[in-house]
C-alpha positions as a Markdown table, in Angstrom:
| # | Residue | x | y | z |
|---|---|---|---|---|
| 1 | Unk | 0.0 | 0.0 | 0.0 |
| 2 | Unk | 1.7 | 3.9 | -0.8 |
| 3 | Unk | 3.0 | 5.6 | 2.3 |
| 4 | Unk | 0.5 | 8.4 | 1.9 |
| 5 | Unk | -2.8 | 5.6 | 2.4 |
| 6 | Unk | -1.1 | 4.4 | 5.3 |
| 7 | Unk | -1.0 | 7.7 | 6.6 |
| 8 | Unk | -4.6 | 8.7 | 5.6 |
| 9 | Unk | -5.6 | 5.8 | 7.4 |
| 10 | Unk | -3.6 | 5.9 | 10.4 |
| 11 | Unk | -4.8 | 10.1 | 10.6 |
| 12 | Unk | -8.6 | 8.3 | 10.5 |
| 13 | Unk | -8.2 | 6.2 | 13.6 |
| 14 | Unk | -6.2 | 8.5 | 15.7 |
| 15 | Unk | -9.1 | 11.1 | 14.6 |
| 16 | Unk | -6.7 | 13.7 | 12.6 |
| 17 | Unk | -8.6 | 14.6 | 9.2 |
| 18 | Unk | -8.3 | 17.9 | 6.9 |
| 19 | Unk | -11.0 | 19.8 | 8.1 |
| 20 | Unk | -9.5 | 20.1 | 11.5 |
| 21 | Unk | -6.5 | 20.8 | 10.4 |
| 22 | Unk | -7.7 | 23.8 | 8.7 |
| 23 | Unk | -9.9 | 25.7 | 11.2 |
| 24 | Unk | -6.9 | 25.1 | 13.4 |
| 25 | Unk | -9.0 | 22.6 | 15.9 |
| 26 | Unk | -6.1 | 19.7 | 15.5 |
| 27 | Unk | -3.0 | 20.5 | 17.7 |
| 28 | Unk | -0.8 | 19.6 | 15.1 |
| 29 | Unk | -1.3 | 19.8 | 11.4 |
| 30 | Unk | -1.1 | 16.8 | 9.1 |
| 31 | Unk | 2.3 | 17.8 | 7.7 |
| 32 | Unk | 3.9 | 18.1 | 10.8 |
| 33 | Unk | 2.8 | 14.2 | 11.5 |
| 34 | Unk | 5.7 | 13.6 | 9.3 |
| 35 | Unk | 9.0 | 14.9 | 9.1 |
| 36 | Unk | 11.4 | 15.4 | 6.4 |
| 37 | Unk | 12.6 | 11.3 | 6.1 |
| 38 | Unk | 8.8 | 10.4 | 5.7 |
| 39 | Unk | 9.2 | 9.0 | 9.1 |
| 40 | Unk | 6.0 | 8.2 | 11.2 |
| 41 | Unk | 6.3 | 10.2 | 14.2 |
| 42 | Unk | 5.9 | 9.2 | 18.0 |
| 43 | Unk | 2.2 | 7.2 | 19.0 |
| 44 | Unk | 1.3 | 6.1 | 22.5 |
| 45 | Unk | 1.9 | 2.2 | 21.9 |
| 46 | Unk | -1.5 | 1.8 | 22.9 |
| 47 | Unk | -2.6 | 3.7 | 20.5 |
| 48 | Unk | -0.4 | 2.0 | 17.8 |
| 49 | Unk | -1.9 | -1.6 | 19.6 |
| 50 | Unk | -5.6 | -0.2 | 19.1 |
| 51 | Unk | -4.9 | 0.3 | 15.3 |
| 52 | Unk | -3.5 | -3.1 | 14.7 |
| 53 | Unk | -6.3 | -4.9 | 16.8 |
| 54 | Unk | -8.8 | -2.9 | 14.3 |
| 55 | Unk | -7.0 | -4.4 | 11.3 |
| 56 | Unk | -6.6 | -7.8 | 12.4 |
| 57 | Unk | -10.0 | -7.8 | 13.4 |
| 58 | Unk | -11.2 | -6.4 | 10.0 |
| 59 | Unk | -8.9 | -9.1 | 8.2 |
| 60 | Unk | -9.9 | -11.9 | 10.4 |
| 61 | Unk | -13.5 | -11.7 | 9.9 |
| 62 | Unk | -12.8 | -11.3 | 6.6 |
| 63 | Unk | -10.4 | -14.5 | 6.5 |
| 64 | Unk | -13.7 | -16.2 | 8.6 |
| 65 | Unk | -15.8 | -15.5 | 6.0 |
| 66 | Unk | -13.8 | -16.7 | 2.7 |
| 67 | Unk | -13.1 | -19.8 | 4.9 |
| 68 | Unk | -16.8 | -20.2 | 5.8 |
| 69 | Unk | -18.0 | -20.1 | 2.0 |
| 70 | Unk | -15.1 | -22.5 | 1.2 |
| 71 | Unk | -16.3 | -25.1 | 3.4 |
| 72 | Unk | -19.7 | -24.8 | 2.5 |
| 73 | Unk | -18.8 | -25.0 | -0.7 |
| 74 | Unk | -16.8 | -28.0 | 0.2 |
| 75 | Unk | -19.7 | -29.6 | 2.1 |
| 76 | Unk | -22.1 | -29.6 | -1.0 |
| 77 | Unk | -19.8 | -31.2 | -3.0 |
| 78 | Unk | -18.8 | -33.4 | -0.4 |
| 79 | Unk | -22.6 | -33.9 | 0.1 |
| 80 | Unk | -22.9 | -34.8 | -3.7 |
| 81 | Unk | -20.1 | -37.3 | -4.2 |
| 82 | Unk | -21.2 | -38.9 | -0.8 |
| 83 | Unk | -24.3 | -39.3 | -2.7 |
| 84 | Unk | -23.3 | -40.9 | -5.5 |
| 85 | Unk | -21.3 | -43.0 | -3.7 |
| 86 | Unk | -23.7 | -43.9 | -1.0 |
| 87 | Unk | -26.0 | -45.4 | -3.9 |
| 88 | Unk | -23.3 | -47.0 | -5.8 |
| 89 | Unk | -23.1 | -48.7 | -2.5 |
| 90 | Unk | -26.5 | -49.8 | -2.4 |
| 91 | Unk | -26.4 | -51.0 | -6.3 |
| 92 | Unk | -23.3 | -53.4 | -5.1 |
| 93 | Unk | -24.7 | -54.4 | -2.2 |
| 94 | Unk | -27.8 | -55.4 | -3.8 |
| 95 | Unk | -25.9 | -57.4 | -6.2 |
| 96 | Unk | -24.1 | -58.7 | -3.3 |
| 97 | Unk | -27.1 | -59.8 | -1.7 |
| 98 | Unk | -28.5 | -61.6 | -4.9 |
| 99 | Unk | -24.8 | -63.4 | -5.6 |
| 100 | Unk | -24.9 | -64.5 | -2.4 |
| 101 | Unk | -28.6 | -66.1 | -2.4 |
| 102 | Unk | -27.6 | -67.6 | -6.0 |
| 103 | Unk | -24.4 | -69.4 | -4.3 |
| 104 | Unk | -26.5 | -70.6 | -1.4 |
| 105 | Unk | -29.1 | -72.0 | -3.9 |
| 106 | Unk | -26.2 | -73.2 | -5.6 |
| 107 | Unk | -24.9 | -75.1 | -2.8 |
| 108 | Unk | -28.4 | -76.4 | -1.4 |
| 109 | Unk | -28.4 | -77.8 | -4.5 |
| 110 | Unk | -25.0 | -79.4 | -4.9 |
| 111 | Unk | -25.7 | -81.1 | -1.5 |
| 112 | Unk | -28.8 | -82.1 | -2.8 |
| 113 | Unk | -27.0 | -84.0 | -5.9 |
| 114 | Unk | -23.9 | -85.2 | -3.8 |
| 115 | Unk | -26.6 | -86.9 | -1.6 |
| 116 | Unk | -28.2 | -88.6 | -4.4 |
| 117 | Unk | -25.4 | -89.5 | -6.1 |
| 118 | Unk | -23.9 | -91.8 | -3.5 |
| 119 | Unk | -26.4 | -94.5 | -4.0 |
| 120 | Unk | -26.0 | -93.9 | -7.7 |
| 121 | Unk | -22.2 | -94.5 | -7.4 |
| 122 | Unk | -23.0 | -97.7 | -6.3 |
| 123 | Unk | -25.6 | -98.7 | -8.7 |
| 124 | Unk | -23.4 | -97.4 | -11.6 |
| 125 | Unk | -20.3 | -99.6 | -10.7 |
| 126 | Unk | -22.6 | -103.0 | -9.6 |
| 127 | Unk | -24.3 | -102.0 | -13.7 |
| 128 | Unk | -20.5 | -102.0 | -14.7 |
| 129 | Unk | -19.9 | -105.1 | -13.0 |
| 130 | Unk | -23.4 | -106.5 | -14.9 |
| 131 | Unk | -22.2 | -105.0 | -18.2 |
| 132 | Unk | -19.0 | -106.8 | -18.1 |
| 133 | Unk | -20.5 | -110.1 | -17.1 |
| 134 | Unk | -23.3 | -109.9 | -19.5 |
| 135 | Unk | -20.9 | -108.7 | -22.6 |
| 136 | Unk | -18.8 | -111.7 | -21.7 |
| 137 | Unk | -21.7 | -114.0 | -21.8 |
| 138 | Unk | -22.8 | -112.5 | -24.9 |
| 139 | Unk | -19.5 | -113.1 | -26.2 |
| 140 | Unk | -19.7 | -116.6 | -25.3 |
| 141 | Unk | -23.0 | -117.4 | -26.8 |
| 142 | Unk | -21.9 | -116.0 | -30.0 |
| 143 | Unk | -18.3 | -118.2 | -29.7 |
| 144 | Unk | -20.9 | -121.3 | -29.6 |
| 145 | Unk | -23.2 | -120.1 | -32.3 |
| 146 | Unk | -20.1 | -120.3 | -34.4 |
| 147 | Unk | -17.9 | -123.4 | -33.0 |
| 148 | Unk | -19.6 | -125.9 | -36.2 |
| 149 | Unk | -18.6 | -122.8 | -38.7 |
| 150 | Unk | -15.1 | -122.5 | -40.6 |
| 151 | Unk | -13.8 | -119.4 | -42.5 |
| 152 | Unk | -11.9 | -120.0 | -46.0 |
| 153 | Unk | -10.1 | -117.2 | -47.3 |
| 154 | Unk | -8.5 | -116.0 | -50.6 |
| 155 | Unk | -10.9 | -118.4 | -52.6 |
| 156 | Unk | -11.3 | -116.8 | -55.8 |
| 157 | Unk | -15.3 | -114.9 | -56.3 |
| 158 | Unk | -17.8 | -117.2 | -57.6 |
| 159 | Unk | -16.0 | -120.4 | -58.1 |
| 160 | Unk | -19.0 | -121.9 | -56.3 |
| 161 | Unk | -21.3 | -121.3 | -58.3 |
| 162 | Unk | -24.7 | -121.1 | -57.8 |
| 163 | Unk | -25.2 | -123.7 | -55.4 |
| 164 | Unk | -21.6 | -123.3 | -52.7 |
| 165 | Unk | -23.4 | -126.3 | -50.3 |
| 166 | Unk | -22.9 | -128.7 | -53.1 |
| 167 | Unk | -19.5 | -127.4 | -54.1 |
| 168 | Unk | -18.2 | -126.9 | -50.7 |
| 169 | Unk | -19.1 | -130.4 | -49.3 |
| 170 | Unk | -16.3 | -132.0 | -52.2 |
| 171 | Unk | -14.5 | -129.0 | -52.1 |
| 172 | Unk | -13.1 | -129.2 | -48.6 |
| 173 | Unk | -12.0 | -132.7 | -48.0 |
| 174 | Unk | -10.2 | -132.4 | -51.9 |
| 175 | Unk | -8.1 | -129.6 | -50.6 |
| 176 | Unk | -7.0 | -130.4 | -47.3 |
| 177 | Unk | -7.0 | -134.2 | -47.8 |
| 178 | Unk | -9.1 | -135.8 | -45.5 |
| 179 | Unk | -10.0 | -139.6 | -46.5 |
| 180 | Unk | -13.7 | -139.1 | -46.8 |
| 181 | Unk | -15.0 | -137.4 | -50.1 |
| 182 | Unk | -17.4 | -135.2 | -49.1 |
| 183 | Unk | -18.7 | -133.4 | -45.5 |
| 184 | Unk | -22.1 | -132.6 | -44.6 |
| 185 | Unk | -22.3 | -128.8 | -44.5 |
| 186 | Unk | -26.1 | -127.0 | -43.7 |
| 187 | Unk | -24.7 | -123.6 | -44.9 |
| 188 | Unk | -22.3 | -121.9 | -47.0 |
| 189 | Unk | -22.5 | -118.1 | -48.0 |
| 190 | Unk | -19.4 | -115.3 | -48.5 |
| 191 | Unk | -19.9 | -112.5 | -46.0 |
| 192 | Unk | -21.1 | -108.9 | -47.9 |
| 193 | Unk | -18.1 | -107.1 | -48.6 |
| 194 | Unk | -16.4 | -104.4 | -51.4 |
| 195 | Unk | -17.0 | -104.8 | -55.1 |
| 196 | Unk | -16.1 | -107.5 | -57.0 |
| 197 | Unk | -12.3 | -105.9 | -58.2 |
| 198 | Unk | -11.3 | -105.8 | -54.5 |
| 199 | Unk | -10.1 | -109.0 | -52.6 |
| 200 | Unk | -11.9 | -112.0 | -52.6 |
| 201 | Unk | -14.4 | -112.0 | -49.5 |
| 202 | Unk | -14.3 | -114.7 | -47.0 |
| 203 | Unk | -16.4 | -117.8 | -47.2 |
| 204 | Unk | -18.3 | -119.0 | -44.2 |
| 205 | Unk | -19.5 | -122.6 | -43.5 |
| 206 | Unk | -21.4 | -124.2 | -41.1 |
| 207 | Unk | -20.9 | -127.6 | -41.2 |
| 208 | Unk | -23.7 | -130.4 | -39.7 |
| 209 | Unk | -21.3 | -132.1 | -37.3 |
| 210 | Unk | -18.7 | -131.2 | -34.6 |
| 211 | Unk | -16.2 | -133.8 | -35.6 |
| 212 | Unk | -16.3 | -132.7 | -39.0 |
| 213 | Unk | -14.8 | -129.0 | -38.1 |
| 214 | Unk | -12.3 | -130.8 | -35.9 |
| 215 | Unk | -11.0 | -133.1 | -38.2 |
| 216 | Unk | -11.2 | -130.0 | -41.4 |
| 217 | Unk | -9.0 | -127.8 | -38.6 |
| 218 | Unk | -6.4 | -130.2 | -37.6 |
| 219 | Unk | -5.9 | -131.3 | -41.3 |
| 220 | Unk | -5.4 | -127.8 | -41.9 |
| 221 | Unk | -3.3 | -127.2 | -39.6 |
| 222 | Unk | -1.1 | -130.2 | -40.7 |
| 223 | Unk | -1.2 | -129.4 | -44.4 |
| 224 | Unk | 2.1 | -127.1 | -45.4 |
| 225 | Unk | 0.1 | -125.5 | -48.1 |
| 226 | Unk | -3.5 | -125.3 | -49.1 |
| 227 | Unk | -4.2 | -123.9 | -52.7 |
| 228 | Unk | -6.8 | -123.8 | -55.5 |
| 229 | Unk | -5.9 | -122.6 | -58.5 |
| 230 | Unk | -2.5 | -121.3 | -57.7 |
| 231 | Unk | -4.1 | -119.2 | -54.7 |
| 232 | Unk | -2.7 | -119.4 | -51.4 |
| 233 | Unk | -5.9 | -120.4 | -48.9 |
| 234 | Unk | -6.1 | -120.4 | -45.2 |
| 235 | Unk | -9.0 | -122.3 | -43.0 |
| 236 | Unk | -9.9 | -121.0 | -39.8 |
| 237 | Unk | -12.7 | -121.4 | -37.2 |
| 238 | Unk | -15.1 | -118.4 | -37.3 |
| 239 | Unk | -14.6 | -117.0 | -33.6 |
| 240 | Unk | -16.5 | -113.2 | -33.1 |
| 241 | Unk | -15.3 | -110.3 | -34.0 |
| 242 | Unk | -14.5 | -109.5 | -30.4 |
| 243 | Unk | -12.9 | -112.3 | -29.6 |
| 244 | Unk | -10.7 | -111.7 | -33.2 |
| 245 | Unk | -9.3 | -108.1 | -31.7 |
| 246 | Unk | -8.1 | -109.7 | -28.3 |
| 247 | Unk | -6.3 | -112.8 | -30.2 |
| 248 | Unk | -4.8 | -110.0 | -32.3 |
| 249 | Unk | -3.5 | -108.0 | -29.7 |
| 250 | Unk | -1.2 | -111.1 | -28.5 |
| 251 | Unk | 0.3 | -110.8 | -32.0 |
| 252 | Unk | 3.6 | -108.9 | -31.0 |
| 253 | Unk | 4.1 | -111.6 | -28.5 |
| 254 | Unk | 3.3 | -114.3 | -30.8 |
| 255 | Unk | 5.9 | -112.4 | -33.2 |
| 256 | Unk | 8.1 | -112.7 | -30.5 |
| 257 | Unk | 7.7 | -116.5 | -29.8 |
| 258 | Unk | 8.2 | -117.3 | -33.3 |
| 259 | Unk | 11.4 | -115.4 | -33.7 |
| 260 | Unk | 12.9 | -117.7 | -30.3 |
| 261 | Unk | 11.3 | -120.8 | -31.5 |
| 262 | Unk | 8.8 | -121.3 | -29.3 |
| 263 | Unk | 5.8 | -123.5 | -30.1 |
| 264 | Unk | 2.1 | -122.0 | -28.7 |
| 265 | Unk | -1.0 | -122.4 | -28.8 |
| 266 | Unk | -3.9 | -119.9 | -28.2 |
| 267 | Unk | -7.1 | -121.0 | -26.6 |
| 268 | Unk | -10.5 | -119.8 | -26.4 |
| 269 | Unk | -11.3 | -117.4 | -26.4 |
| 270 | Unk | -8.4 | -115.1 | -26.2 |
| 271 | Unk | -5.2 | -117.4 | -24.0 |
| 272 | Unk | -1.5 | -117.7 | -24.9 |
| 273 | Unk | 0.2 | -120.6 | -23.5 |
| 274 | Unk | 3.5 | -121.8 | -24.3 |
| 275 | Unk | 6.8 | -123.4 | -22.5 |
| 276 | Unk | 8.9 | -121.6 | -21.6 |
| 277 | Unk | 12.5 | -123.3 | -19.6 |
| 278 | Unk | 10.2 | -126.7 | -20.1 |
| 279 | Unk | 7.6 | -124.3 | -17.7 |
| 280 | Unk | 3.9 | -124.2 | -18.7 |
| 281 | Unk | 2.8 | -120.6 | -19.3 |
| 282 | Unk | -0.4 | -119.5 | -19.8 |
| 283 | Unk | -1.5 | -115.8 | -20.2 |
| 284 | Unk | -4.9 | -113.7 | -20.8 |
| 285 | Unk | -3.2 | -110.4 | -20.8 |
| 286 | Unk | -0.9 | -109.5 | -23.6 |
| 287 | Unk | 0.9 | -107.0 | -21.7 |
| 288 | Unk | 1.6 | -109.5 | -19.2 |
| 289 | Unk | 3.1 | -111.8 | -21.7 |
| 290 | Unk | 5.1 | -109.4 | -23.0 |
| 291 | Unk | 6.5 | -107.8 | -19.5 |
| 292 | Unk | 7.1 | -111.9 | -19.1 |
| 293 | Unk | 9.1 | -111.9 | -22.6 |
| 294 | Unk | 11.2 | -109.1 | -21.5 |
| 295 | Unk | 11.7 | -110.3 | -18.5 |
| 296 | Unk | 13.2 | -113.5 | -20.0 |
| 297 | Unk | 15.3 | -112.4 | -22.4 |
């Protein structure tokens, strides 16, 4: 503030003002409040205390009020993002609420299901147990269906004609040289298979008696080479399909055998035996046989 503002102030409280000085009223006039060096001259210090309790005053309720509007305008904002927040609050806790019933639901019903499923458990593996049993059986049942039947392979398409009973009953003991001429066989059919280019589809034959298939097998099996018309044939029994797949899983133990010279056999349905160190061995597991094989080297 200029010097000559403080002054005219400071002449106003100590009661010192133009008029008086000019009529003469004021003991001393305004210039000689002041000497030469602009130099305040002497007050009481109670005076001087007066003046500065006035202005502090003055500034402090001033400073009161600009902090008072601040705060209330710090309040209403306040009040507004409390607001907000207070019913964003709500909104989660509502969702709360509702996640929390949906996982208790949840879990009622998860006990619920665990409870039930305990008997189930049970009846699931005692059904196993039945499935297993039954599929065996089923397995078996087929195995006798076919024990009177043989299987012929690589005989070349249609060379029996239009009746294969009557072919296949001269045809059989001719080729693997048994010392009757001719078999009794109810049946004889080739099984559907690809087009007529492709290999020659297997013949199936049921014969009328037991001791016939026996005595075709073994002769078979004793022949070193069984052709018709320069083809290569094979007999065989005509075991099920299922019973096929586990005999051919034994077949990289049976390679095995054959490379060491070992002589075996394999039973029905699905059973490896062989001697082994003049031991009997018998197995219905290939990868037991094999782990035995390894084992034995």
């Amino acid at each position: 503030m200029p010097r000559h503002q403080k002054q005219h102030k400071l002449d106003q409280f100590l009661g010192v003002n133009e008029d008086s000085v000019a009529s003469g009223e004021a003991s001393v006039s305004s210039d000689a409040n002041m000497d030469a060096s602009g130099v305040l001259p002497d007050i009481s210090p109670e005076t001087l205390l007066n003046y500065i309790a006035k202005v502090v005053g003055e500034q402090g309720k001033q400073t009161q009020k600009s902090i008072s509007e601040a705060f209330s305008k710090f309040e209403l904002a306040m009040d507004t993002k409390i607001e907000g927040i207070g019913k964003r609050i709500e909104e989660v806790a509502a969702i709360a609420d509702s996640i929390v019933s949906r996982q208790t639901d949840a879990e009622t019903r998860i006990s619920g299901l665990e409870d039930e499923m305990i008997p189930l458990k049970s009846k699931v593996v005692a059904l196993e147990k039945l499935q297993t049993e039954l599929k065996a059986k089923i397995i078996d049942l087929e195995g006798r269906s076919r024990r009177d039947n043989i299987r012929i392979l690589n005989l070349i398409e249609s060379v029996e004609g239009k009746d294969p009973v009557a072919f296949f009953e001269k045809f059989i003991p001719k080729v693997v040289g048994l010392s009757v001429t001719s078999v009794t066989i109810d049946r004889a059919h080739r099984i559907p298979g690809p087009a007529a280019d492709a290999r020659p589809r297997p013949v199936i034959i049921k014969l009328h008696y037991s001791k016939d298939v026996a005595a075709i097998l073994s002769a078979a099996r004793r022949a070193k080479e069984l052709k018709h018309e320069d083809r290569q044939l094979r007999i065989l029994p005509d075991i099920p399909p299922a019973v096929r797949a586990c005999r051919r899983a034994f077949n990289p133990v049976c390679a095995e055998l054959i490379k060491r010279n070992v002589r075996f056999q394999m039973g029905y349905p699905a059973v490896l035996s062989f001697k082994m160190n003049g031991a009997p061995k018998m197995f219905r597991d290939p990868e037991s046989a094999k782990a035995f094989l390894q084992g034995n080297i």
